[in-house]
C-alpha positions as CSV (number, residue, x, y, z in Angstrom):
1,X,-1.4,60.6,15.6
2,X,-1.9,60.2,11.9
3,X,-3.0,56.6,11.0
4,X,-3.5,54.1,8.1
5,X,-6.8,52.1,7.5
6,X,-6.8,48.9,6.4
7,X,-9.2,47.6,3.7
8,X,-10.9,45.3,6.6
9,X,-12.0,48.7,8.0
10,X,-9.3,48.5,10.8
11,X,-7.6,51.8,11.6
12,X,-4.1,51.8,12.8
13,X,-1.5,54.2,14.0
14,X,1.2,55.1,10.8
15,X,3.8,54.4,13.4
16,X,4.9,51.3,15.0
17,X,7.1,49.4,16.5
18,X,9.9,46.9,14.7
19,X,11.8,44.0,16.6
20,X,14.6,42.9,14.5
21,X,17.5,41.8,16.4
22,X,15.4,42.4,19.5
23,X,15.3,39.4,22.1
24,X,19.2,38.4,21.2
25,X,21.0,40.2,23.8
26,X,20.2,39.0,27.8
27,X,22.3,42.7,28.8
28,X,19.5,44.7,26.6
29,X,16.3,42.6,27.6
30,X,14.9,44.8,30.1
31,X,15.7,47.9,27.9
32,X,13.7,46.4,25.1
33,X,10.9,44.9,27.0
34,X,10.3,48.8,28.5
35,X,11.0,50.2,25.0
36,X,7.7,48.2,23.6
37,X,5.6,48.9,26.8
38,X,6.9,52.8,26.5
39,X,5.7,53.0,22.9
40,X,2.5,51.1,23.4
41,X,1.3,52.9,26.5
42,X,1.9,56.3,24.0
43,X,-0.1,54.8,21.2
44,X,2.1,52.8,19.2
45,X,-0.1,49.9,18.7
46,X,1.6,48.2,16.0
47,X,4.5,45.7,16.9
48,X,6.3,43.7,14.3
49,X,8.3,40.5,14.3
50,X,8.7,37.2,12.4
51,X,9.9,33.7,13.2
52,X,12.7,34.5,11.4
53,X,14.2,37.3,14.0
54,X,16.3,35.2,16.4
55,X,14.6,31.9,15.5
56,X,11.9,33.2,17.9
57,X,13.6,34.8,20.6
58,X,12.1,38.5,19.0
59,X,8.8,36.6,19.6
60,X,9.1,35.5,22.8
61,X,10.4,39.2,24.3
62,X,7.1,40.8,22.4
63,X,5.3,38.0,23.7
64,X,7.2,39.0,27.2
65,X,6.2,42.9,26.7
66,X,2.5,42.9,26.0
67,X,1.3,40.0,27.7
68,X,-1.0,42.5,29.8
69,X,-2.2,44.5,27.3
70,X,-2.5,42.2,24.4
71,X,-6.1,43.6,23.3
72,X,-4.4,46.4,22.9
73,X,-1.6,45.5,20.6
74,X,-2.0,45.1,16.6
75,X,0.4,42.4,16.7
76,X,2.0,41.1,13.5
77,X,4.5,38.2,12.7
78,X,5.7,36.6,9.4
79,X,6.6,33.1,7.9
80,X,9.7,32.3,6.0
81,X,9.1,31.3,2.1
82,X,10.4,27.9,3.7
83,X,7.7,27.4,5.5
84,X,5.0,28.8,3.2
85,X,3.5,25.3,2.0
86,X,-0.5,25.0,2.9
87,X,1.1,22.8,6.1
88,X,3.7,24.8,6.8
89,X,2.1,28.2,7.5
90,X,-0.2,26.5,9.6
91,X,2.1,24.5,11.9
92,X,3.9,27.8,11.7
93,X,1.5,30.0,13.0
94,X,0.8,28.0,15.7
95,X,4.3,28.1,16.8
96,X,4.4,31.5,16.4
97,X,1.3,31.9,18.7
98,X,3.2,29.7,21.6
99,X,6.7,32.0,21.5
100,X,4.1,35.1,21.4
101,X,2.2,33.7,24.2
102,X,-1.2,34.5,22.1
103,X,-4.2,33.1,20.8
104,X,-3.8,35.4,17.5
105,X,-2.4,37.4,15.6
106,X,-3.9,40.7,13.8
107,X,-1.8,40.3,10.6
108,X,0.3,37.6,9.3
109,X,3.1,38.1,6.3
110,X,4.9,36.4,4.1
111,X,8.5,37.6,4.7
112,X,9.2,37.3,1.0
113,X,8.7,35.0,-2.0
114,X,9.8,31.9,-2.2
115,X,9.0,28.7,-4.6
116,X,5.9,27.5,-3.1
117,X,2.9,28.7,-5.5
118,X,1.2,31.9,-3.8
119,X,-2.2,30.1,-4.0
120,X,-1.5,27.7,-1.8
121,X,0.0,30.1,0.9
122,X,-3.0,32.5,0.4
123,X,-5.4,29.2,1.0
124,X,-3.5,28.8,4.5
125,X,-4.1,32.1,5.4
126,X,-7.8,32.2,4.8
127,X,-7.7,28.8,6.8
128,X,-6.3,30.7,9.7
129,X,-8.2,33.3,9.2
130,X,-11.3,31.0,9.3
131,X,-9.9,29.5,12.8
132,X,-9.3,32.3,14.3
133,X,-5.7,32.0,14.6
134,X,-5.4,35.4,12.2
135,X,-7.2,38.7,11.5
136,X,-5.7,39.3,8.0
137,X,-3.0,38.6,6.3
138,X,-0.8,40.3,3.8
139,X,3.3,40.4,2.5
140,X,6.6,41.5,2.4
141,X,9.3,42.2,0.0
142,X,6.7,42.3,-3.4
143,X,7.4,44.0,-6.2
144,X,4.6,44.9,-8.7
145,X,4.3,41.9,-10.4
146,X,4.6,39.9,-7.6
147,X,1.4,42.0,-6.6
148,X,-0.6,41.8,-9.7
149,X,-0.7,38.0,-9.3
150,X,-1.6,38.7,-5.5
151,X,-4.2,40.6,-6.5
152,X,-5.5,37.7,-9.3
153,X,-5.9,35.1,-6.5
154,X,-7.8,37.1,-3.6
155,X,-8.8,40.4,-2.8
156,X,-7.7,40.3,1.3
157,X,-4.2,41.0,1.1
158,X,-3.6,43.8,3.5
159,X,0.0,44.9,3.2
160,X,2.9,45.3,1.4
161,X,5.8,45.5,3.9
162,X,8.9,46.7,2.3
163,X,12.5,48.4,2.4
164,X,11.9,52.3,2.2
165,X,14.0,55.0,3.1
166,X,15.5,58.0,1.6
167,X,18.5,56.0,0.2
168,X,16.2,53.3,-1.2
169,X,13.4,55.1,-3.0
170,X,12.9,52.7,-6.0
171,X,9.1,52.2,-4.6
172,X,8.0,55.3,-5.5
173,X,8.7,54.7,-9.6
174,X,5.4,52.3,-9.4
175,X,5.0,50.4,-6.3
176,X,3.7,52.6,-3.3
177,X,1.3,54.3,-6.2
178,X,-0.1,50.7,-6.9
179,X,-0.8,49.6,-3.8
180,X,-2.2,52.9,-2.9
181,X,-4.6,52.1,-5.8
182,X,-5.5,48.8,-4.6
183,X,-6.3,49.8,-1.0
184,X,-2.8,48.0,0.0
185,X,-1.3,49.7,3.0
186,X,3.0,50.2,2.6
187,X,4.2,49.0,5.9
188,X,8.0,50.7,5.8
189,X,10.8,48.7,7.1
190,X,14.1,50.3,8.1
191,X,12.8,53.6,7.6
192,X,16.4,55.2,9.2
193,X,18.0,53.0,7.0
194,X,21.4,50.6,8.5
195,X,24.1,51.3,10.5
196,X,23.9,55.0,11.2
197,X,25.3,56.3,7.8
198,X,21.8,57.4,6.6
199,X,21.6,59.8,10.0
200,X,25.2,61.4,9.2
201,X,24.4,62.9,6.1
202,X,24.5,66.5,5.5
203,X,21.3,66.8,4.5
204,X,19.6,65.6,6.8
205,X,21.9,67.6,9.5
206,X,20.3,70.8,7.0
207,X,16.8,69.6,7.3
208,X,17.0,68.6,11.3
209,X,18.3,72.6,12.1
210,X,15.0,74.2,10.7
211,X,13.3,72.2,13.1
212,X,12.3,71.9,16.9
213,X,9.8,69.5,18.7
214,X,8.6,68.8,22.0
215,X,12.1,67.3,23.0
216,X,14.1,70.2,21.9
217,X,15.8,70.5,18.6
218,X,14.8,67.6,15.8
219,X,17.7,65.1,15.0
220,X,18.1,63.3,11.7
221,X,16.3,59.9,11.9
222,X,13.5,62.2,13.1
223,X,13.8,64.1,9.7
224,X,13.9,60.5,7.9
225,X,10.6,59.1,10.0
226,X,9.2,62.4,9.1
227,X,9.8,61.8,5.5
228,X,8.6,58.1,5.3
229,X,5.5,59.0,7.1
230,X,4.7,62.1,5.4
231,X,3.5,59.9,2.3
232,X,-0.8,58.9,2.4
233,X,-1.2,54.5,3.0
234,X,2.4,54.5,4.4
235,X,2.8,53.4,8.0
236,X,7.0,52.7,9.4
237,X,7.9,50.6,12.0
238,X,11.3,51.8,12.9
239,X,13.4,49.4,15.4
240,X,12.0,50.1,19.1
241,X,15.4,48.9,21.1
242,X,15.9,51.4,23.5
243,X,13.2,54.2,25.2
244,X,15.6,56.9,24.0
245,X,15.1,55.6,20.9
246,X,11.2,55.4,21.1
247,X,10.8,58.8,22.3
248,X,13.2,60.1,19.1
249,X,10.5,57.9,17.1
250,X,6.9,59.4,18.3
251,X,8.8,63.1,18.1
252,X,8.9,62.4,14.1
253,X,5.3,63.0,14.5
254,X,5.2,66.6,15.1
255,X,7.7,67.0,12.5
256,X,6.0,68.9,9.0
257,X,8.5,69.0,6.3
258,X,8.4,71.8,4.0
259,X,8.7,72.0,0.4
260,X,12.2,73.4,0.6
261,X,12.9,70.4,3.0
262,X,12.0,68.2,0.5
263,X,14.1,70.1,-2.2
264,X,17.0,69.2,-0.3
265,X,16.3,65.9,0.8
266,X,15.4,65.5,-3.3
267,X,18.8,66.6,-4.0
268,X,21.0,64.5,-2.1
269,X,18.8,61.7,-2.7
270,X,16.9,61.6,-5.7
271,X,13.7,60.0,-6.6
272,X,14.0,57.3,-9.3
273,X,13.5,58.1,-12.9
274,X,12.9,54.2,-13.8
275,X,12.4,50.8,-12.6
276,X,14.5,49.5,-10.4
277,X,14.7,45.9,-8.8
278,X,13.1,45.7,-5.8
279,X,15.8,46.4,-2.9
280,X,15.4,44.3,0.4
281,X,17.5,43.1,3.3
């Protein structure tokens, strides 16, 4: 399984887990509590969530799902900007900890940017970090800028978690190569993009027919996962909500794209030629 280390030394798998809109549905509970335990027990050791998903109820299913097996979970949660004053994160965390039914978590984000000054976020973190309460810490949704300042106030940010697929591909103008060159992993959200339309396009149909796995012939989002992961310091956490869907997910792995795969995929999506804003959902 390829992986991505961290600049604390700690090696993780390039594929996760993601729980956004997980734990809202009482109908798909049990389907997404065994869709995390199916993915874990085949290596997936990254989950990630946020206070923000269900105003905790994504917590407290992952909390739900790996409550045996915690120590072998790289767990990660995030706080809202509205929360990121030096009180705030803390009092945060700690309720994060009590829907995850943990002690700690490996990594800890800042969903996005908000108006509190980064400083006093980042001094909140190391104070977790100090108490235990937290591994590391990193972000999410920063641009380059927002990343240079990063950079000026402490040298532990981990991650940069951000919107990239092959219909949003502004990231690789400057972003993905700066944080390469900084030691900052890219954490991928919504690497098969939203709502399906991503998976329908021709392209991708073209791509997925020149290919086979263990399951039998490659699909689409299997072609996109491919593509997201075939980048160096990128790992994806693609949504984990049903085992069907977690098996499509570690088959991405054994796909290899070619260089006339990425010709096409080039074509009907093409790389950016300058800066664009940041995009994020």
């Amino acid at each position: 399984m390829k992986t991505v280390t961290l600049r604390n030394g700690v090696t993780v798998p390039a594929l996760g887990m993601g729980t956004w809109n997980i734990g809202d549905s009482a109908a798909r509970r049990s389907d997404e509590i065994e869709s995390l335990r199916q993915g874990l027990e085949a290596g997936l050791r990254v989950v990630d969530t946020a206070e923000m998903y269900g105003n905790g109820r994504s917590e407290e299913l992952v909390g739900e799902a790996i409550a045996d097996v915690r120590d072998d979970v790289y767990l990660v949660s995030k706080v809202v900007p509205s929360n990121a004053s030096y009180d705030g994160v803390r009092k945060a965390c700690r309720r994060s900890l009590k829907h995850l039914d943990t002690d700690w978590l490996d990594l800890y984000l800042l969903h996005w940017r908000g108006g509190t000054p980064l400083e006093e976020t980042i001094r909140a973190f190391e104070d977790l970090k100090d108490d235990g309460l937290i591994r590391g810490w990193g972000v999410s949704n920063f641009d380059v800028d927002d990343m240079e300042e990063i950079e000026s106030l402490s040298g532990n940010c981990l991650v940069n978690q951000v919107l990239y697929n092959l219909e949003h591909r502004g990231t690789e103008f400057d972003l993905l190569e700066h944080d390469l060159s900084t030691d900052t992993v890219t954490m991928a959200y919504s690497p098969l993009g939203q709502g399906g339309e991503l998976l329908e396009h021709p392209a991708l149909k073209d791509v997925a027919s020149r290919h086979e796995t263990s399951q039998g012939p490659a699909d689409p989002a299997q072609i996109a996962l491919g593509w997201v992961l075939r980048r160096p310091n990128v790992m994806a956490i693609p949504k984990a909500g049903s085992p069907k869907h977690v098996a499509g997910n570690l088959a991405s792995l054994e796909i290899s794209l070619t260089d006339a795969d990425l010709k096409t995929l080039d074509s009907a999506f093409p790389p950016p030629k300058r800066k664009v804003s940041l995009a994020m959902i």
